[in-house]
VEXDREN-2710 file (C-alpha; in Angstrom, 1 decimal):
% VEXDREN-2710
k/r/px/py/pz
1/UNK/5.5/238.6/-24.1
2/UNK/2.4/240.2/-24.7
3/UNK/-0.7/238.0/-23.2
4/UNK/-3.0/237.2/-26.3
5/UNK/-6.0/237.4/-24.4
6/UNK/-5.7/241.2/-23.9
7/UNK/-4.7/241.9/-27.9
8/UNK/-5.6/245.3/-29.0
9/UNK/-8.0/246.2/-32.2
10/UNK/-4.9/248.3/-33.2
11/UNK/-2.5/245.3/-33.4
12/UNK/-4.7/243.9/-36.2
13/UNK/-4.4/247.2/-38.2
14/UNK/-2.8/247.6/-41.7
15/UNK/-3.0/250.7/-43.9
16/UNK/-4.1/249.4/-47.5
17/UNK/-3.7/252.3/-50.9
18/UNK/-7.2/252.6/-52.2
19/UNK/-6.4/251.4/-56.0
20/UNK/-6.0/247.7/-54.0
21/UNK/-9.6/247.5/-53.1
22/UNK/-11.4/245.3/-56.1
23/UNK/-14.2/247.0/-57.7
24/UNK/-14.8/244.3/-60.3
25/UNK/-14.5/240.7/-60.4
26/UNK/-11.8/238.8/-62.2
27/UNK/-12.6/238.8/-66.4
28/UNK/-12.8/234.8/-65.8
29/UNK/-14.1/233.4/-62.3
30/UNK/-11.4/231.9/-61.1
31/UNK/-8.6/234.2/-62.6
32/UNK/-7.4/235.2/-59.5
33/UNK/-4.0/235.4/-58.0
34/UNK/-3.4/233.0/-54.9
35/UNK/-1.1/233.7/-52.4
36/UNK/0.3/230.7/-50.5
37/UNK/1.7/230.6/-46.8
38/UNK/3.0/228.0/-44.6
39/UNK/0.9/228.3/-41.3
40/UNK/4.1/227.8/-39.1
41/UNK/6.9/229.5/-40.9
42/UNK/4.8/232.3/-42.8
43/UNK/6.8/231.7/-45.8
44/UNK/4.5/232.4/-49.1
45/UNK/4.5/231.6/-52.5
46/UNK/2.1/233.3/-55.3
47/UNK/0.5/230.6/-57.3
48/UNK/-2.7/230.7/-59.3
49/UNK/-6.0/230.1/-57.8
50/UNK/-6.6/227.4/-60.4
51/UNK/-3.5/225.4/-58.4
52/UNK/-5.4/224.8/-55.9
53/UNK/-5.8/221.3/-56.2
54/UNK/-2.3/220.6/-56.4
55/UNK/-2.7/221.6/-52.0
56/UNK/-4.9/218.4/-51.6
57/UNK/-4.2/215.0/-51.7
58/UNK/-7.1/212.3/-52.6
59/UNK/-9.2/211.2/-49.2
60/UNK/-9.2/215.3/-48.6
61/UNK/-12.4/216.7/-47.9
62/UNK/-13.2/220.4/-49.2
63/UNK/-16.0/222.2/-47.1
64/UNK/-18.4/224.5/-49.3
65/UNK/-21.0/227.3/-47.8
66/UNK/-23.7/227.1/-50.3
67/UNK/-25.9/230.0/-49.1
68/UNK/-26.9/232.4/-52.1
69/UNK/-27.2/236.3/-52.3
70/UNK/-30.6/237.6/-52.1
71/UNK/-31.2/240.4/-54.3
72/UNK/-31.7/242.3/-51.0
73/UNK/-30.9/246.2/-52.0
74/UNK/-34.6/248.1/-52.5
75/UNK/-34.6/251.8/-53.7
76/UNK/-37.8/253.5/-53.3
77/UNK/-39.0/257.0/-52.0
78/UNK/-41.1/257.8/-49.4
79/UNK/-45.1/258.8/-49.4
80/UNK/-45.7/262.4/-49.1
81/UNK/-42.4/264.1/-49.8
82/UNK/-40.9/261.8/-52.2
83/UNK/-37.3/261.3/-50.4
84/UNK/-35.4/258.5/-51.1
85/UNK/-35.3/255.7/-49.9
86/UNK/-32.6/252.6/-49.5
87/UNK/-34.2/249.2/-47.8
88/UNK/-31.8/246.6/-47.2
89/UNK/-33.9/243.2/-46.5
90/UNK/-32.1/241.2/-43.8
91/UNK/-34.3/238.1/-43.1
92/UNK/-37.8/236.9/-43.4
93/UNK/-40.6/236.7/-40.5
94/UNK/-43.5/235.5/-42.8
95/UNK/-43.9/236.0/-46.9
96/UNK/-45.2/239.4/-46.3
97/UNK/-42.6/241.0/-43.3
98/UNK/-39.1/241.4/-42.8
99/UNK/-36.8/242.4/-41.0
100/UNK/-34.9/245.5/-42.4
101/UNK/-32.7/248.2/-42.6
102/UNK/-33.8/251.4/-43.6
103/UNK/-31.4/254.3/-44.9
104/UNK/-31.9/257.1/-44.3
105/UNK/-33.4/255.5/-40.5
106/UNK/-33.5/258.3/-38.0
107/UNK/-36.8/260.0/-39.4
108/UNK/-38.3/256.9/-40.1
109/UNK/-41.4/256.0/-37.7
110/UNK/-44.1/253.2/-37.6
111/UNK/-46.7/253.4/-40.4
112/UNK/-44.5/255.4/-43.2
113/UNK/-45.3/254.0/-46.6
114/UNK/-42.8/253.7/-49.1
115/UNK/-43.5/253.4/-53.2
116/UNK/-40.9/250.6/-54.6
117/UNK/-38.9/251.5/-58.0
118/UNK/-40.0/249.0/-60.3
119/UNK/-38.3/248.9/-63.8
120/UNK/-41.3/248.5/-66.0
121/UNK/-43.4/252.2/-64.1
122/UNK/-45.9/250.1/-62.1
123/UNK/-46.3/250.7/-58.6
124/UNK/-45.5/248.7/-55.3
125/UNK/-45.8/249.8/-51.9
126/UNK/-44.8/248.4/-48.3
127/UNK/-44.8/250.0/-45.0
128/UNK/-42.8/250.5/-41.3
129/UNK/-44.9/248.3/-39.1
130/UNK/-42.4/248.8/-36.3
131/UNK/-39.3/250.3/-35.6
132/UNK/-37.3/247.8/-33.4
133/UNK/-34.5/248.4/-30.4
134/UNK/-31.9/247.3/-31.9
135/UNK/-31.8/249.9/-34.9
136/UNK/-33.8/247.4/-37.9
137/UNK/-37.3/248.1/-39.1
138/UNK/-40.0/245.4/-39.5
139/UNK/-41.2/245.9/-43.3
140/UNK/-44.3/244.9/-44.3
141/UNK/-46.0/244.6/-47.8
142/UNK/-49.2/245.9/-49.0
143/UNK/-50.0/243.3/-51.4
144/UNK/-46.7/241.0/-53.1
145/UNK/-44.8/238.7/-50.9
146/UNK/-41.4/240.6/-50.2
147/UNK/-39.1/238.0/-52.1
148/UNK/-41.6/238.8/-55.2
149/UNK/-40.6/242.6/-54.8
150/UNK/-37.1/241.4/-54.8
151/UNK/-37.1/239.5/-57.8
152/UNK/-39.0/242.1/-59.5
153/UNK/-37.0/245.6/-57.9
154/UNK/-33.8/243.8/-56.1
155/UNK/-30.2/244.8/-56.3
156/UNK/-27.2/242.8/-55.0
157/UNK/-25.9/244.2/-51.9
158/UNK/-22.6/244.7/-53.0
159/UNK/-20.6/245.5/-50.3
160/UNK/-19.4/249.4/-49.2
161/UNK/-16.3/249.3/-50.3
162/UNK/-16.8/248.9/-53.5
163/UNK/-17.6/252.0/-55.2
164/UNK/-20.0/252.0/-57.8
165/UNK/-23.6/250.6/-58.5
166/UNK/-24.5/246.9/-58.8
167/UNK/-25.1/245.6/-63.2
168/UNK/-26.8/242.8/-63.5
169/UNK/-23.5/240.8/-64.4
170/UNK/-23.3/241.4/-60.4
171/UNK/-26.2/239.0/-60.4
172/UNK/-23.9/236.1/-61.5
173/UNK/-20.3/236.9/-60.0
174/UNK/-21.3/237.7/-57.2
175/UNK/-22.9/234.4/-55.9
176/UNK/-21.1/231.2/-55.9
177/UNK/-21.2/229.1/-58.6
178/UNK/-22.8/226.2/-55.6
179/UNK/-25.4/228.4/-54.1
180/UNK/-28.3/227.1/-53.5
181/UNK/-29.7/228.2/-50.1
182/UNK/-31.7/231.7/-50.2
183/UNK/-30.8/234.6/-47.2
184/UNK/-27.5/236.1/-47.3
185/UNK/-26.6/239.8/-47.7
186/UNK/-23.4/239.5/-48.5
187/UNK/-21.8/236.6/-50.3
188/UNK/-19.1/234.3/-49.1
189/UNK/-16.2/235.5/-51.2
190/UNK/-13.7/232.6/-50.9
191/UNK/-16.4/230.9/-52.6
192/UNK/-16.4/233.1/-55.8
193/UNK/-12.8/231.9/-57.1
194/UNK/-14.4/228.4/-57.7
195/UNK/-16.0/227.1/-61.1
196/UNK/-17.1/224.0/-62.3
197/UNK/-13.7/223.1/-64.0
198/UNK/-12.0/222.8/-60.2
199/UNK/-14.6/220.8/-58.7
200/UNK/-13.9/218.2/-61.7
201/UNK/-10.3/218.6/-60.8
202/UNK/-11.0/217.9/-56.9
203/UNK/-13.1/214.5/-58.6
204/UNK/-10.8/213.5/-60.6
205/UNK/-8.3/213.7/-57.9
206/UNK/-10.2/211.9/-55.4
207/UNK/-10.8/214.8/-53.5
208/UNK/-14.5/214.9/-51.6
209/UNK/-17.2/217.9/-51.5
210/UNK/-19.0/218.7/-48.2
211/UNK/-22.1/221.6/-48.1
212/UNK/-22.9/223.5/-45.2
213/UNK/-24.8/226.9/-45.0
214/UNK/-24.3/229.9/-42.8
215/UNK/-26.3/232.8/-44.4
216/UNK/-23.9/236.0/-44.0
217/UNK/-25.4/239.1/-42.3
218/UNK/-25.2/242.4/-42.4
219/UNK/-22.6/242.3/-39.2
220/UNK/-19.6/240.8/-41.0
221/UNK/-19.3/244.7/-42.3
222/UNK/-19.8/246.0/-39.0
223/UNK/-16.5/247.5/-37.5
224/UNK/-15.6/246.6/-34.1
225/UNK/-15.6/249.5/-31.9
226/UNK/-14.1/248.0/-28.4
227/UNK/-9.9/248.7/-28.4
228/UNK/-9.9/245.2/-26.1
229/UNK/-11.0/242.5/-29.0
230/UNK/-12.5/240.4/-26.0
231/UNK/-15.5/243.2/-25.5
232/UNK/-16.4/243.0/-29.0
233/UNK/-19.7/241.8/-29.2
234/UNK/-20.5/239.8/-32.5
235/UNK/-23.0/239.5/-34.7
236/UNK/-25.6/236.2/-35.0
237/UNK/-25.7/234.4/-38.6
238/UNK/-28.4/231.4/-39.2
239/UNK/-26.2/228.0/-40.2
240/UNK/-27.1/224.4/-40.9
241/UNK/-24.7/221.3/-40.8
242/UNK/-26.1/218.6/-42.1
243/UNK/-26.1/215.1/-41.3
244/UNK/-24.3/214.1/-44.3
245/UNK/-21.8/217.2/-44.6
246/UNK/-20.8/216.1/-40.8
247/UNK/-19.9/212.2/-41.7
248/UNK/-18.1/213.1/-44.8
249/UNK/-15.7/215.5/-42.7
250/UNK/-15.7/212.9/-39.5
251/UNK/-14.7/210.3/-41.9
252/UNK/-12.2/212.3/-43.2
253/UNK/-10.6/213.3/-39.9
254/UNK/-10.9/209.6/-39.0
255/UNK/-8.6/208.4/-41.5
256/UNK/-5.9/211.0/-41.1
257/UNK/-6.8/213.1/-44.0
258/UNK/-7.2/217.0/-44.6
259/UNK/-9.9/219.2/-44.3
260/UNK/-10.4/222.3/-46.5
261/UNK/-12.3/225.4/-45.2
262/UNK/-13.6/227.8/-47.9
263/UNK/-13.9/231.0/-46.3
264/UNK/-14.2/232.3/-42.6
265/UNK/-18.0/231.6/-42.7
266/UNK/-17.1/227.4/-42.9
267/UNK/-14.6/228.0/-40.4
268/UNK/-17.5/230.0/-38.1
269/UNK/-19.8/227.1/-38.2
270/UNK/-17.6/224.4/-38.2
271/UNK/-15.6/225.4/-34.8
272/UNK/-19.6/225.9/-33.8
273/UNK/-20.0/222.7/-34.4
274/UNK/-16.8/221.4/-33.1
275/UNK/-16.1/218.1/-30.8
276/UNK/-12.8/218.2/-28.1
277/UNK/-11.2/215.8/-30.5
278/UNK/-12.1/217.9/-34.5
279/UNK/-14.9/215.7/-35.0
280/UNK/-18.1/217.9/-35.4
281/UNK/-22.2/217.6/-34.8
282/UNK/-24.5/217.8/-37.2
283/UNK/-26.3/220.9/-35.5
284/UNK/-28.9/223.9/-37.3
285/UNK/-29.8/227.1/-35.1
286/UNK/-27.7/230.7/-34.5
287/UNK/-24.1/231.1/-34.6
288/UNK/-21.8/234.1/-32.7
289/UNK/-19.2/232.7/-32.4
290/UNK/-16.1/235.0/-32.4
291/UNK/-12.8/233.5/-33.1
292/UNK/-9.3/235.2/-32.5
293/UNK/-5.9/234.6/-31.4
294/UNK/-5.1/232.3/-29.5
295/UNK/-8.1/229.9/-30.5
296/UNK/-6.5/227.8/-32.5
297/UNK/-9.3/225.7/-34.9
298/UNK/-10.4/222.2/-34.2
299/UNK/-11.6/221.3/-37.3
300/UNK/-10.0/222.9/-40.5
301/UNK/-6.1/222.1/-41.9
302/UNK/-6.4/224.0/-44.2
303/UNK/-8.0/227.9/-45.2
304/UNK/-8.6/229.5/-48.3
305/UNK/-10.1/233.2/-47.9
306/UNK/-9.9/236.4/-49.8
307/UNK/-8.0/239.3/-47.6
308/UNK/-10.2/241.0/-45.2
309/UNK/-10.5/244.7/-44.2
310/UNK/-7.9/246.3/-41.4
311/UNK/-9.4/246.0/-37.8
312/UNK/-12.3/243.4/-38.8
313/UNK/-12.7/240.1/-37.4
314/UNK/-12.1/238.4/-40.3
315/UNK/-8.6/239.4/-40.2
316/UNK/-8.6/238.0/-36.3
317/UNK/-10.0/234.5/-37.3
318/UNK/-7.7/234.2/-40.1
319/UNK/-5.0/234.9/-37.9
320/UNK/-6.2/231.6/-35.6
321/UNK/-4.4/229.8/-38.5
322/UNK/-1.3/231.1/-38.1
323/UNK/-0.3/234.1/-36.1
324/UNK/-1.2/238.2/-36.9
325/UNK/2.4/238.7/-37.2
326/UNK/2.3/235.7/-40.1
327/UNK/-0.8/237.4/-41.4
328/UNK/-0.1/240.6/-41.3
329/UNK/3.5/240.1/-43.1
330/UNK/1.5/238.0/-45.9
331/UNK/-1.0/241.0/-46.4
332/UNK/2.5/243.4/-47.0
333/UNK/3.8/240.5/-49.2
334/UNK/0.2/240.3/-51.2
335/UNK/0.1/244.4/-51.5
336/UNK/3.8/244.9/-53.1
337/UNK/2.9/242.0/-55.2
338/UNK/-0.2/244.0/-56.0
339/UNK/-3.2/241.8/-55.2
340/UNK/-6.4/242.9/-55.3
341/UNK/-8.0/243.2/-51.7
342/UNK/-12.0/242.2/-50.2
343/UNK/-14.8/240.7/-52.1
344/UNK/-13.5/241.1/-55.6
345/UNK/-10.0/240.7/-55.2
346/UNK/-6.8/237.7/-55.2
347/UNK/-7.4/235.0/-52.4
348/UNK/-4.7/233.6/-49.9
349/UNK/-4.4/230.0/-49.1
350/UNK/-3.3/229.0/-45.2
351/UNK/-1.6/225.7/-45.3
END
C-alpha cells in the first residue's frame, strides 16, 4: 500500500472538458446542483443546494467566512509609452501603499508612473515605489487613498478560468451574500450558493451561525509545482476567529452536535485553530497551513465546497474528508451528471 505521506501531485489529477468550467453564476443564487457523498462509503446522491438544511439537525452549528471581494483588478497604462497596464491590489500597508501585482511585471522598475482608467475621463496616477523579492510591487498613490481608486476604477478579480470580462452584476454574485470584512482577491465560493432564504431555514430549524474571516489570496490560484505534495510550499492568508465564533462551535462540539464547514477557507482556519480534542482558540494572525491526506480534520463533520481545479490543493484538503479515491470518483460522478466545475459552478456536500 502506497504510504500517503509520499502521494504524488499526479495522483490528485483529473482531466475536466472545458464546456464544465462555469463562466456565469446560477440565474438564481442558490440554483445550484449539490452533489451529496457519504465520507466513508463515497456513495452520492444529487440533491439541490437548497436541501441543504435537510443535512443538519437542530443544536448544529454552520461555520461562515464573511470576508468580502475587493474590487481589486486596476487597468491603466503606463507614462511615456502608453502600454497597458493590469494592477492587481493584494493587501494594504497604509491608505496610500499596497502591496501589488503588476502585469505585465518583468519591465516594471521602481519609480514608473501609471495613469488609472477612470470611467468618467479624469485622471489618476500611482507609482512603483519598490519592486520586492518575492515577485509583488509596492504601489503607491499620488494623491487618492488606493481603496478610493478602487471604488472609483476597480474590477472584481474574477478568477482565470473564467473566460471573459467582469459586468458589474459580478459585483453582487460574486461576493457572499454575509460579507462583511474587506481584503480578499478571490471570493470564497462555497459561500456564494447561500441566500437569505436558507439562513431562515437553518433558524427555523434550530440550526446556529458562526463568522470567521480568512481573506483569500492570490495563492489559492497558484499551481503547485513540486511532484512530492509534502515540498509544496503554501501560500499565507490573514484570518480572525473570534471569541464568540469559537464558543458557539466549542459548545456545539460539547454537546455532541455537528459542525458545518463552508468552504476549504473555514476548514483552513479552523484546523489553525484547532485543540487535540476539536475544540478550537479564538486566535487572529497568518495562516499556511496546508492540509492533505492523511490529515484527517479535527474540527469540521461536515464540508460543503464547490469542485476545485486538477492538481490544486483544494482538491487535497477536500480529500482529508474522505479519501482521493472517494473524491476523485465523486468528481467523475459530478461530470457525467454534468455539473458545472470552480467558482461558478454546482457544489458537493461531504457528509
Amino acid at each position: 500500500m502506497r504510504n500517503y505521506t509520499t502521494m504524488q501531485l499526479n495522483q490528485f489529477n483529473y482531466h475536466l472538458p472545458e464546456e464544465l468550467i462555469a463562466q456565469n453564476p446560477p440565474e438564481k443564487r442558490g440554483g445550484s446542483k449539490m452533489l451529496v457523498m457519504d465520507r466513508l462509503t463515497g456513495v452520492c446522491e444529487i440533491r439541490s443546494f437548497t436541501d441543504i438544511a435537510e443535512y443538519l439537525e437542530e443544536g448544529d452549528c454552520v461555520v461562515i467566512n464573511n470576508t468580502k471581494v475587493l474590487n481589486a483588478r486596476i487597468y491603466g497604462r503606463k507614462n511615456g509609452d502608453g502600454a497597458k497596464v493590469e494592477i492587481l491590489f493584494l493587501r494594504e500597508i497604509d491608505g496610500m501603499r499596497w502591496i501589488s501585482f503588476l502585469r505585465p511585471g518583468k519591465r516594471m522598475h521602481e519609480g514608473t508612473r501609471i495613469r488609472i482608467s477612470v470611467p468618467d475621463g479624469s485622471e489618476l496616477w500611482v507609482r512603483i515605489a519598490a519592486r520586492n523579492p518575492d515577485g509583488t510591487f509596492t504601489i503607491e498613490s499620488e494623491g487618492v487613498a488606493i481603496m478610493e481608486i478602487q471604488r472609483i476604477a476597480g474590477h472584481i478579480p474574477l478568477p482565470p478560468y473564467i473566460k471573459r470580462e467582469d459586468v458589474l452584476a459580478d459585483r453582487n454574485r460574486y461576493q457572499t451574500v454575509f460579507a462583511k470584512e474587506e481584503g480578499a482577491v478571490a471570493a470564497p465560493t462555497a459561500g456564494l450558493h447561500f441566500s437569505e432564504e436558507i439562513f431562515a431555514k437553518f433558524a427555523e430549524k434550530g440550526i446556529s451561525v458562526a463568522e470567521l474571516t480568512l481573506h483569500v489570496g492570490p495563492g489559492t490560484f497558484l499551481p503547485v509545482s513540486c511532484e512530492n505534495i509534502e515540498e509544496h510550499k503554501m501560500h499565507s492568508e490573514y484570518f480572525l476567529l473570534p471569541e464568540t465564533a469559537a464558543e458557539n462551535i466549542n459548545r456545539t462540539k460539547k454537546e455532541g452536535r455537528k459542525i458545518l464547514a463552508v468552504g476549504t477557507t473555514v476548514v483552513r482556519v479552523l484546523e489553525t485553530c484547532a485543540n487535540a480534542d476539536g475544540t478550537v482558540r479564538a486566535e487572529h494572525g497568518e495562516t499556511s497551513i496546508f492540509l492533505y491526506p492523511p490529515y484527517k480534520p479535527k474540527v469540521a463533520d461536515i464540508l460543503l465546497t464547490n469542485f476545485h481545479l486538477p492538481k490544486s490543493t483544494l482538491l487535497m484538503l477536500v480529500s482529508t474528508f474522505s479519501s482521493r479515491e472517494n473524491v476523485l470518483k465523486a468528481y467523475e460522478t459530478a461530470k457525467v451528471n454534468g455539473f458545472k466545475f470552480f467558482s461558478y459552478g454546482d457544489c458537493m456536500l461531504l457528509r
